[in-house]
Structures are given as structure tokens and as C-alpha cells.
N, C-alpha and C positions, 0 to 999 in steps of 0.2 A: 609639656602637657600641664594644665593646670590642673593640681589637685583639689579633690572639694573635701565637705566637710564631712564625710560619712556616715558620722554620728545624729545627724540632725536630721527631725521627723520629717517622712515625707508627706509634707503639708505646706498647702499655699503662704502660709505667714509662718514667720517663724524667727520672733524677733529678738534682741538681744535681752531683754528684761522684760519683769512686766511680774504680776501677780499669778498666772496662769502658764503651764506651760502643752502646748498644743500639743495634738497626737498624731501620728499621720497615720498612714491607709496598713502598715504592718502592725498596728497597734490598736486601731478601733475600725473594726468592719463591718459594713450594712450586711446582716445576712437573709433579708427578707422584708417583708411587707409591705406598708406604701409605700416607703425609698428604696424598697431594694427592684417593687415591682418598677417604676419610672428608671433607678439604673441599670436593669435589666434592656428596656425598651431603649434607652438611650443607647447603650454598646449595641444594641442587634437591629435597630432601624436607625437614631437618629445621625449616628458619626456617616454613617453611607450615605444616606439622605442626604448631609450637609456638602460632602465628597463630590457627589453626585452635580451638584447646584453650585459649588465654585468654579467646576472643572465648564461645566454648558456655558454659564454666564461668564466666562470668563476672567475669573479672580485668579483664579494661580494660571491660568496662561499668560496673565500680565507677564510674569516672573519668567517665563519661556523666551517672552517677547523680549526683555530685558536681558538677557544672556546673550541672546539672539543680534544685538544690537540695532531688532528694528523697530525700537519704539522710536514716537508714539503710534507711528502707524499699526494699527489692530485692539489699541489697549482699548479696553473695557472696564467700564463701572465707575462709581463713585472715586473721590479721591483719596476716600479711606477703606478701600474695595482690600487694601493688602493685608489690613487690621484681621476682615473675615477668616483671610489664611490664618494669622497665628492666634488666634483664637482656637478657632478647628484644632491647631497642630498642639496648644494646649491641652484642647481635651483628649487628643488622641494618648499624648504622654500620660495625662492623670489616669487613664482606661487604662492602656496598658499597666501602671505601675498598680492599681486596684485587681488588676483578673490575670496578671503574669503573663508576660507575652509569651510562653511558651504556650501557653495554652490558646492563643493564636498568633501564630506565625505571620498569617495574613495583614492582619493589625501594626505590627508591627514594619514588615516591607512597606507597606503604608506609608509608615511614619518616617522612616528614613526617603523611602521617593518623595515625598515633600519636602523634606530637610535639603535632599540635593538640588533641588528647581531651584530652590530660594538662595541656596548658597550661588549658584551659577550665574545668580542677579547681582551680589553685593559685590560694590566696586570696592578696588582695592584700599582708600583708605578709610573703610567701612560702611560709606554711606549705601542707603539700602531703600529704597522707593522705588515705585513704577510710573510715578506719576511726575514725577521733577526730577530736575538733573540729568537730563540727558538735550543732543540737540535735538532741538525742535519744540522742547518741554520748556514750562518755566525754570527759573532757577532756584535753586537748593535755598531752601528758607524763606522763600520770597512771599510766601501769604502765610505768617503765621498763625493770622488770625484765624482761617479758615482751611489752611490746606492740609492740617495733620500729621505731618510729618512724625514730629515728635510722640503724639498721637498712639501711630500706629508701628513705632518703636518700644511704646510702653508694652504694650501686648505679646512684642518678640520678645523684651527680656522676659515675660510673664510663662510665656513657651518656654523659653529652656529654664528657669526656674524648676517647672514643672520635670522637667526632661533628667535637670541635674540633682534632684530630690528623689526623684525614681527609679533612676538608673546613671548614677555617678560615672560608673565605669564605660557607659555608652561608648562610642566613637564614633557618632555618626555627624558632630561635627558642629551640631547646634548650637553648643556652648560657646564656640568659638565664634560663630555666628554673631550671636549677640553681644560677647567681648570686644569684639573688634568697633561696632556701631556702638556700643555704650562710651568707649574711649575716642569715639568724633563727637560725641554729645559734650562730653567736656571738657575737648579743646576748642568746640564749637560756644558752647556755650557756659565754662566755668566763670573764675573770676573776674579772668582776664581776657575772656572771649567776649560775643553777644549779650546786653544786660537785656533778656527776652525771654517771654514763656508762650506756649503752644495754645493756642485759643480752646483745643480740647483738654479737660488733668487727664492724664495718663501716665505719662513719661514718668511723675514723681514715684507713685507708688511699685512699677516699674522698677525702676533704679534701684528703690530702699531695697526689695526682696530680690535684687539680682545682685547689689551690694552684702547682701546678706550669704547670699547661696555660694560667691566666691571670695567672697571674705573679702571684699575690696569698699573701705569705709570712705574711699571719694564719692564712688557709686551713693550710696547713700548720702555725704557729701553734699553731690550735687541735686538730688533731688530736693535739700533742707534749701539750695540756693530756689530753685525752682519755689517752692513753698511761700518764700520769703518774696519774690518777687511778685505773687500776685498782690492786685488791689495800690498799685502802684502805677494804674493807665498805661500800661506800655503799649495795650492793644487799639488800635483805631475804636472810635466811640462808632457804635452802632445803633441801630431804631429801636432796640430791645433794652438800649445801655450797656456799659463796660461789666452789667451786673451779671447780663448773663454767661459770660467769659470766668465769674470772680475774679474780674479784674476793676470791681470797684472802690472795695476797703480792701486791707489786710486781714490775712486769715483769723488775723490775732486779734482784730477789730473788730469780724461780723458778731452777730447776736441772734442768727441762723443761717440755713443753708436757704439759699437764693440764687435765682436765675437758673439756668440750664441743670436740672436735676441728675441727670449720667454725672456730666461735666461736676458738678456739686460736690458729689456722693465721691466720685474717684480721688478729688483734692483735699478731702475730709480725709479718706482713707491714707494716704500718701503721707500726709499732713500728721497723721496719726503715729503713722513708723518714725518718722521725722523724729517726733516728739519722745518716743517709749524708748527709743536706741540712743537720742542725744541727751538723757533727761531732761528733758527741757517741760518742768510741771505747768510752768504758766501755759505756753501751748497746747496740752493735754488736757486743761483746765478750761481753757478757753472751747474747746474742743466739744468736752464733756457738755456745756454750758448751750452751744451750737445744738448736741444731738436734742438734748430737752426740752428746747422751745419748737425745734423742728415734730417731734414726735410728738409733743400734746398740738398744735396749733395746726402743722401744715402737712400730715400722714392721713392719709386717709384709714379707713374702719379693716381695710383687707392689708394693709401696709404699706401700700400704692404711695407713691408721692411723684408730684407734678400735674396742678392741677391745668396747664396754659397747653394746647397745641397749638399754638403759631410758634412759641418758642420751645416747646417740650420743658417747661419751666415750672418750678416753684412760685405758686400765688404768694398772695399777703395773706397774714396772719388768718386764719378760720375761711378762708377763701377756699371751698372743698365742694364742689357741683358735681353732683352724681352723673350726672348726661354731661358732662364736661368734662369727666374725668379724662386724663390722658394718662397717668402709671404707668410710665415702658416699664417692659421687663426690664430692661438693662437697667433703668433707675431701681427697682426692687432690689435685683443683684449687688451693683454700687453699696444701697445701704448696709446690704447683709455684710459686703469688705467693711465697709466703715465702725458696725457693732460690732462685728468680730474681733478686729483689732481694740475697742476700746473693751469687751470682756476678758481678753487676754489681758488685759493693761489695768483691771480694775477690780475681775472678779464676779462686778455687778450681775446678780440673775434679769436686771431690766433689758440686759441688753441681749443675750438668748430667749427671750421673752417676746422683742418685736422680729429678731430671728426667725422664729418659728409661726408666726403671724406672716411674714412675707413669703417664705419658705410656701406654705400651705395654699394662700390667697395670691400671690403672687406671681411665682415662679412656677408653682404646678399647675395652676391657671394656663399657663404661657401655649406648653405641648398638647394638643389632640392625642389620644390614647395609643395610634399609632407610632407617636414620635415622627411624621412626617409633615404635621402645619403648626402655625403657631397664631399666636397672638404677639402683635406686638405693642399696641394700647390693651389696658386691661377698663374698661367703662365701667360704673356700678350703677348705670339705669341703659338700656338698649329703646330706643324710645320705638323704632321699627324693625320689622324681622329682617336679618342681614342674607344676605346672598350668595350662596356658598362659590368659592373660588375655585377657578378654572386650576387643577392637578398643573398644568402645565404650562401657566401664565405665574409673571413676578407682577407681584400688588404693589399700590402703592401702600406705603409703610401704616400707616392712619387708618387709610379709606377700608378695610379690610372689615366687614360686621362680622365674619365669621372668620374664626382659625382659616391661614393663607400657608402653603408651602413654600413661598419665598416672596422675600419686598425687594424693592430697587436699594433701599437700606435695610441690611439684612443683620443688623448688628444685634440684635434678638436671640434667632436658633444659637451660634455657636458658643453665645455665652451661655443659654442656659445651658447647652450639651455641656460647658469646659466645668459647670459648676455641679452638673449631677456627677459628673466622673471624680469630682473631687470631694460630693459631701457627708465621704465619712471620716474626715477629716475635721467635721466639722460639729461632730456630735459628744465628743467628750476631752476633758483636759486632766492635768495633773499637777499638782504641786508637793512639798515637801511632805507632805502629811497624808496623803490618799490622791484619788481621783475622783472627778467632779465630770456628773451626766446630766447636759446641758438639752440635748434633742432625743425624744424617744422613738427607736426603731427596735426592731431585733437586730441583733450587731454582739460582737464577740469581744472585748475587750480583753489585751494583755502587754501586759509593761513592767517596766518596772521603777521605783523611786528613784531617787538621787543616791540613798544608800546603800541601795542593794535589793533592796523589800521588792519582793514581784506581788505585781496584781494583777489579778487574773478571773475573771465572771462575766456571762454569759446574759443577754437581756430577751424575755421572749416578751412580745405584744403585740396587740390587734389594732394597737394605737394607728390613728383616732376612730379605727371604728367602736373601740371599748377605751377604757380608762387604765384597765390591769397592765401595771407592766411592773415584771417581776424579774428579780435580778439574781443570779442561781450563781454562787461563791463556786469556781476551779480550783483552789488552790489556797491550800492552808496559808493565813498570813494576819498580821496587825495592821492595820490601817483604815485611815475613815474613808467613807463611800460619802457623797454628796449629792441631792437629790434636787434638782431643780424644782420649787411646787409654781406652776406658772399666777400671773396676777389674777385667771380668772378664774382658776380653781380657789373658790373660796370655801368648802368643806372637803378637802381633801385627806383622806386617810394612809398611816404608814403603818408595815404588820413587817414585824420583822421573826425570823425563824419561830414562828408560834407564840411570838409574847404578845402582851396584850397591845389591841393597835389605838394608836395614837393619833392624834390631830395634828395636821401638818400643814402650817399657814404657811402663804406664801408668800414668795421667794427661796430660801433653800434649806432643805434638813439637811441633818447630819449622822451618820451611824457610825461608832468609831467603834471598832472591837476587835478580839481576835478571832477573824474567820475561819472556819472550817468549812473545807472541802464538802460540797453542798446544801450551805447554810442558804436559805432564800429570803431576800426581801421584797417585798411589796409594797408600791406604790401606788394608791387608787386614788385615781383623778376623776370629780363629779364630771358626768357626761349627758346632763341633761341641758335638753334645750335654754336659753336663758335669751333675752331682751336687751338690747343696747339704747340707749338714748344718744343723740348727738350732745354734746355743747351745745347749748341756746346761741351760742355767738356764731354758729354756723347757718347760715340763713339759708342754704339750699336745704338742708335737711332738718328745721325745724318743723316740727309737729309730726314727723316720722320715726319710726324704731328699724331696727335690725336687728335680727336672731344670728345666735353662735349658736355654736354646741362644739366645746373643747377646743380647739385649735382652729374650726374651720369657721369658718364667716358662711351666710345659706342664704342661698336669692330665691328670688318666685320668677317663674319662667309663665309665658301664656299657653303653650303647651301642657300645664298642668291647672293654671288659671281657669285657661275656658277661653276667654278673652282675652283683649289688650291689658296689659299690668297695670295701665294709667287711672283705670276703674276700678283698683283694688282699693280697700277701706282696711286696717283691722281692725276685729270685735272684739276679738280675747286673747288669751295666753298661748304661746305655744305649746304644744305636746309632743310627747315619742310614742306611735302607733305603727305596731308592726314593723320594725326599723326605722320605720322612715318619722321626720319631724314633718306635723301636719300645725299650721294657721290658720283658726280661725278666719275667716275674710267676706267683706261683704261687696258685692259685684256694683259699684256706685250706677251702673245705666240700668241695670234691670232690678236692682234692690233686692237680688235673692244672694243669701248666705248660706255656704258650705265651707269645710275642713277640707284645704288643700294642702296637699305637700308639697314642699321647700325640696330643691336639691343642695348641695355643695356649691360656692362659688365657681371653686377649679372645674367643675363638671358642668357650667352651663352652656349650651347651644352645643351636646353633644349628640341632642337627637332632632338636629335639625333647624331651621331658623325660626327666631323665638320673639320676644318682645322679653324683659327681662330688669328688672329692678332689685338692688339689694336694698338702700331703704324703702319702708312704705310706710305710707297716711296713717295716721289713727282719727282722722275722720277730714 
């Protein structure tokens, strides 16, 4: 039986070095609010939802099929259709090990009857697809470009990562699961195997955190080969180019993320572990250097990146079209792997900063309030009212104007499910000296230093519907607190146990003291409406602004317009009336002005089909 590391947080990253050291789900807990409302909705509708929708469409019957020994006759779906499973079976592991499986049973039976379909698939010398390798199928490795393999092996190891961080002691079999196929990866493809990488990243990042969970440094290894191999042509040139692959320079060469934005975002991320576990600073360096031109030039306003749907790609430089916009979710997701690792690795509050920007505009975008449809382009202009989808029909993936319950590429729902089950993990860290609160929820924090020192307090807030959020000390102790101030709170105040409050510019404070058991601090973040400008270098959105308020990006819907948005003008400033932020605006066909209100981006077309723009005209 292979032992794990028991001691290590149960958290998706968790890498050998780095500046930061991560907390998992027994150490910082959502206990409420916006995130706890969406991880709520996600454990009690989406995991079923998703269950529901693999088993009809036939994604884990593949895996039936394949035991069975009658494929291909009956398979079903795309050829990275098995990706969907261990996504799913990740979030299921991340839920369970957030809400105790004891406290459902159910959940858990779940989780092992998926573990055994899929083990009753993998051939004995590990390989594990539905889609090749068998007769009548292609053969094992034969379209790398495009058929996923490796792919949709990165995702299994990211499953039992998830499985062996939350429940080391398990025996259901997972780990082995994924040991066994990680060990044909690199006799398949080490040094002295295949010199080839997978036309999708996955496998890398993969590898590094299942090389990390079992303590096996080839694992990791070989994902530093993978790494190293892109940008080396090995893949067939296509009409898109070897770019969108990143298989046109070296990772160590680029000077942003380009081409296929998932694809991008995951080999950044991969790329990242590579680098923080091998020291290897010029890569990290190069890395760093990547996210920055990527995040000023080719992010959109909500955190979206990918401005191309023919290719789901990263445009050129300022290349950013509202009504063009394409922002999968999954590329949102990608980036939040890729910042995370490089705040673990650096410390930076820039990089919890577009965190919580994608987080908000992004990924809470994604789910309808039920947790049962999604988006899977996020637009920031809707040019006409979209057409609500059939409960019972799979969308095409794009075509979809309104939240869809499932696409023919359905790589959307189970990432965001695998990522709400894991994101309180994702809200604070620790180092030598204190711990450091990167995302604001209500959430319970308790750990302890490297020397012994426990920390221990408590976070209540209405964030972002208010700015208060207030951090209530458990537990008598020495140590500094660290307070993320985000970049746009530019008068934000700190009131620490009654002393006089202070100015807190942003990027990060600090309170170093010795606490006492019910000391409170205060953190107030401005929450008033405020105005964005584009870059002038962006020509879709020059002569147009866009309102925030706090973390959230705010569209105008024509449901509260009046009209189509396309006749919207602004006249003035925004305001906060009665909750809600109302804009001035002036109706360009009929020339009559009225104060309408803005909703939240994540909340558009919740009441229906809309017309919908986040920037607008100022004349």
C-alpha cells in the first residue's frame, strides 16, 4: 500500500517551496455568504445535476462499455468525454473531504461506485481511455494532436490528488488507479520513450501534484520533460498554427499566453510547479513576465481571457471585443491554477487580486442560481435576447445566449463544480510569521505555524454586498495577520481592536501583535460605485466606460433599459440608490434620459432574455 503524506494540507496545490504556504479545507472554511451560498448550491444541486448528465449522455457508460469489452460499439461523446468523469469524481472527493462524508453517506457510495466503473476500464498495464486502444479503435497515442489522451489522464491524477489529500486512508482504490497510468506515462513517454506532448496541457500540471501527493519526484520529473518539450513543433502545423497547441516557441521564449487559452492557462500552471519545486527561477521568471503582459493587454475587464471563437484563443495584444468576447469558463478557471501557483511562489497580492476578479465575473457568472445551467462563453455585449434552452436538449457549447444545462463539450459545469468544492482552499495562507487573507468570505480559520504558535479567528462579512469584514481573534497568540487591500480599493480603512483607524493602501497590511481571545479587526473596503476606462489601445471599447463596485464588474440589461442597450448613451456618474447602482443614460432613438440600474455581471439574464452590454458609449 502506498503511503501518503498525511501531514499535507488538503489543498489542490501544494508545492515543495515557495513564499506562501497553502491551507486546506481542515484549516480555512467558507462558513457562509456569497461562497458559501454557491458551495452550498453546488453540493445540493450541481454534483447531481452533473451525475445525472454523464450517466444519460453517456460519459461514464463508456467506462461500462470498456470493461465490458464492447467497445467501440455504444461509446458515446466527444473524445475527451472521460476528462467529464474525473473532473466530476474530483469534485466529488473535494465535497466530500469539505462537509465529511459522514454526514453523507450517500456522497460518498457515489464516489467509490465511480472509482469502481473506471477501475473495471483500466487495462492491466495501466492504460485507461474509452476512446483508443481497443479493436476496432484507433491506436494508443495515435492523434496526439487532437485526441487527448494524456489530456484526460491529467484530470485522473487531479481526482485522486484530490481523493489522497482528503482521505489518505481511503481504500477505494483511486490512488492506485492513477499510479498505475501515471507509470505508462513515463515509460511511454520519459526520456527514453516518445520525444511528444498532448496537443491539450493537462498531463503536466497533473503529474507535478500527483508527484507531489505521492511523493514520487519522476511524476513531477516528467511533467518538467513535458514542459520543456513544448514550442519544439513536435505537433502537426495546423490553420490556427503550432500556436495554438504552445507548440510554437518555448515556454521559456514566450512573452505571453497565446493560442488556445484553457490549453494556455493549464501549461502556465504545470509550468509553474515545474519551476517552484525544481528551482528553476529563470522559468518562474519568465513565467511571472508571461502573466503581466497577458493581464494588462489580453484580460478582459471581468477576467475573461480568449478573445477568438473559432479557436477559443488568446487574440493580439489589446485585441478585446465585447460582442466577440469568447472567456470559457474553463479559461477563467486555468488562470485562477496559474495565479495561484504564482502567489504561493511569490507572495504577490496582484495575483489574488485578478483571483478575485475572475472568481466574481467569471466563474460565478458560469452557474444559474439553481446550479443546474451554465454558461460556457461569458460575452460582455449580448447584441440580441438569447433564447432560453430546452431543460432537456445538450447545446452547442458557444451557440447557447442563455445559461444551457449541458453542451456537447461539457468541460464547463464539472470544472466549475471541482472548483467550488475546493475554494476554501483557496482563501488564505501561512507562512513563518502569521497568516495571510487573500479572499473575503465568512470562513473560520485555524492552524498552526511551523513552530508551534496556533492561529486561530474567525471572519464575518456581507462581502461584496458591504465592504465590512471583520476578523474576531479565537485564540490568545503572537503573530501577524495580513490583510490583502485589493488594487481598487483606493481609500480603504483598517480599525483594529478600538485604536484609531488607519489608511490602508493597497496591496497588503499588516497587524503584528499579541492577540487576545476576542480582539477584532476591521477591514473596510470603499464600496462605492466607481468608472473604468479601457486603454485607448483597445479599439472595441474606446469611447466607452464600465462601472464596478468592489470586486463585481455591472452590465446594463434591456430589461431595465427600456430598450435595446445599443441606444444607450452615458450622461453622468454613477450612484448607489436604495441598493442598487443606478446610471445616468440617455436613450440615443428617442433622446429621453432617465437613472437606470445596473445589475452584477454574474446575475445577467437571470430574469429572462435580455440585450446586455458591460461597456457603454459616453456619447
Amino acid at each position: 500500500m502506498t503511503m501518503f503524506d498525511t501531514t499535507a494540507p488538503a489543498a489542490p496545490v501544494v508545492p515543495a517551496r515557495g513564499r506562501l504556504r497553502p491551507l486546506g479545507l481542515s484549516e480555512a472554511t467558507i462558513t457562509g455568504g456569497f461562497w458559501g451560498d454557491r458551495q452550498r448550491v453546488n453540493g445540493e444541486a450541481t454534483l447531481a445535476h452533473i451525475h445525472a448528465r454523464l450517466e444519460s449522455e453517456g460519459w461514464l457508460p463508456n467506462f461500462d462499455l470498456a470493461a465490458a469489452g464492447t467497445l467501440p460499439s455504444g461509446r458515446r461523446g466527444r473524445e475527451f468525454a472521460d476528462s467529464e468523469v474525473y473532473k466530476y469524481l474530483e469534485a466529488l472527493a473535494w465535497e466530500i473531504g469539505r462537509t465529511d462524508a459522514a454526514a453523507d453517506a450517500a456522497l460518498e457510495e457515489r464516489f467509490r461506485s465511480v472509482v469502481a466503473r473506471i477501475a473495471a476500464a483500466q487495462e492491466a498495464d495501466g492504460y485507461l481511455n474509452t476512446m483508443f486502444g481497443r479493436p476496432g479503435q484507433r491506436e494508443r497515442w495515435s492523434d496526439l494532436e487532437w485526441g487527448h489522451e494524456l489530456y484526460c489522464l491529467g484530470h485522473l491524477f487531479q481526482a485522486a490528488v484530490a481523493r489522497i489529500r482528503t482521505r489518505p486512508d481511503a481504500e477505494d482504490g483511486l490512488a492506485g488507479i492513477a499510479q498505475r497510468a501515471a507509470d505508462l506515462v513515463c515509460r511511454e513517454f520519459g526520456s527514453a520513450g516518445r520525444d511528444a506532448i498532448c496537443g491539450h496541457a493537462e498531463v503536466e500540471v497533473g503529474l507535478a501534484e500527483l508527484g507531489r501527493a505521492l511523493g514520487e519526484q519522476r511524476l513531477i520529473d516528467q511533467a518538467a520533460l513535458f514542459v520543456e518539450r513544448h514550442g519544439r513543433g513536435t505537433l502537426r502545423d495546423i490553420e490556427w498554427s503550432r500556436k495554438y497547441f504552445q507548440d510554437d516557441v518555448p515556454v521559456r521564449a514566450a512573452d505571453a499566453l497565446r493560442g488556445h487559452a484553457v490549453r494556455a492557462n493549464y501549461l502556465s500552471a504545470g509550468a509553474t510547479d515545474v519551476a517552484v519545486d525544481g528551482g528553476d527561477d529563470v522559468l518562474l521568471d519568465a513565467l511571472r513576465s508571461q502573466w503581466d503582459r497577458t493581464v494588462e493587454r489580453r484580460t478582459y475587464v471581468t477576467g475573461g481571457q480568449g478573445s477568438h471563437h473559432q479557436d477559443e484563443a488568446f487574440g493580439d495584444d489589446w485585441e478585446l471585443p465585447a460582442d466577440r468576447a469568447y472567456s470559457e469558463t474553463c479559461a477563467g478557471i486555468g488562470s485562477i491554477m496559474f495565479s495561484w501557483r504564482l502567489l504561493l511562489a511569490t507572495g504577490s497580492p496582484r495575483y489574488a487580486d485578478l483571483i478575485e476578479r475572475t472568481l466574481f465575473n467569471v466563474v460565478a457568472t458560469s452557474p444559474a442560481p439553481d446550479g443546474r445551467s451554465f454558461y460556457y462563453a461569458n460575452t460582455l455585449h449580448q447584441r440580441v435576447p438569447g433564447v432560453p434552452a430546452d431543460p432537456e436538449a445538450t447545446s452547442q457549447r458557444a451557440s447557447s445566449s442563455l445559461r444551457a444545462p449541458w453542451f456537447e463539450v461539457s468541460c464547463c459545469p464539472p470544472n466549475v463544480a471541482r472548483t467550488f468544492a475546493s475554494l476554501d482552499a483557496y482563501i488564505a495562507t501561512a507562512d513563518d510569521e502569521g497568516v495571510q487573507l487573500h479572499q473575503y468570505a465568512s470562513a473560520q480559520v485555524r492552524t498552526a505555524l511551523p513552530d508551534g504558535r496556533a492561529v486561530a479567528f474567525d471572519v464575518t462579512t456581507a462581502y461584496p454586498a458591504d465592504g465590512l469584514i471583520r476578523i474576531t481573534i479565537t485564540e490568545d497568540g503572537e503573530w501577524t495577520l495580513t490583510l490583502r487591500v485589493p488594487a481598487w480599493a483606493s481609500d480603504a480603512k483598517l480599525r483594529v481592536q478600538g485604536e484609531t483607524e488607519q489608511a490602508a493602501e493597497p496591496g497588503v497590511i499588516e497587524v503584528r501583535r499579541a492577540f487576545r481571545r476576542g480582539d477584532v479587526i476591521e477591514l473596510v473596503l470603499p464600496m462605492h460605485p466607481r468608472t473604468t476606462a479601457p486603454d485607448p489601445r483597445v479599439d472595441a471599447a474606446r469611447g466607452c466606460i464600465a462601472v464596478e463596485r468592489g470586486p463585481e464588474v455591472l452590465a446594463l440589461e434591456s430589461v431595465d433599459f427600456g430598450a435595446d442597450v445599443v441606444d444607450a448613451v452615458v450622461i453622468g456618474p454613477p450612484v448607489e440608490r436604495d441598493g442598487r447602482v443606478v446610471l445616468p443614460l440617455r436613450d440615443r432613438s428617442t433622446d429621453a434620459a432617465a437613472d437606470v440600474p445596473l445589475v452584477a455581471y454574474h446575475d445577467w439574464a437571470q430574469r429572462g432574455p435580455s440585450t446586455m452590454r458591460v461597456w457603454i458609449p459616453t456619447r
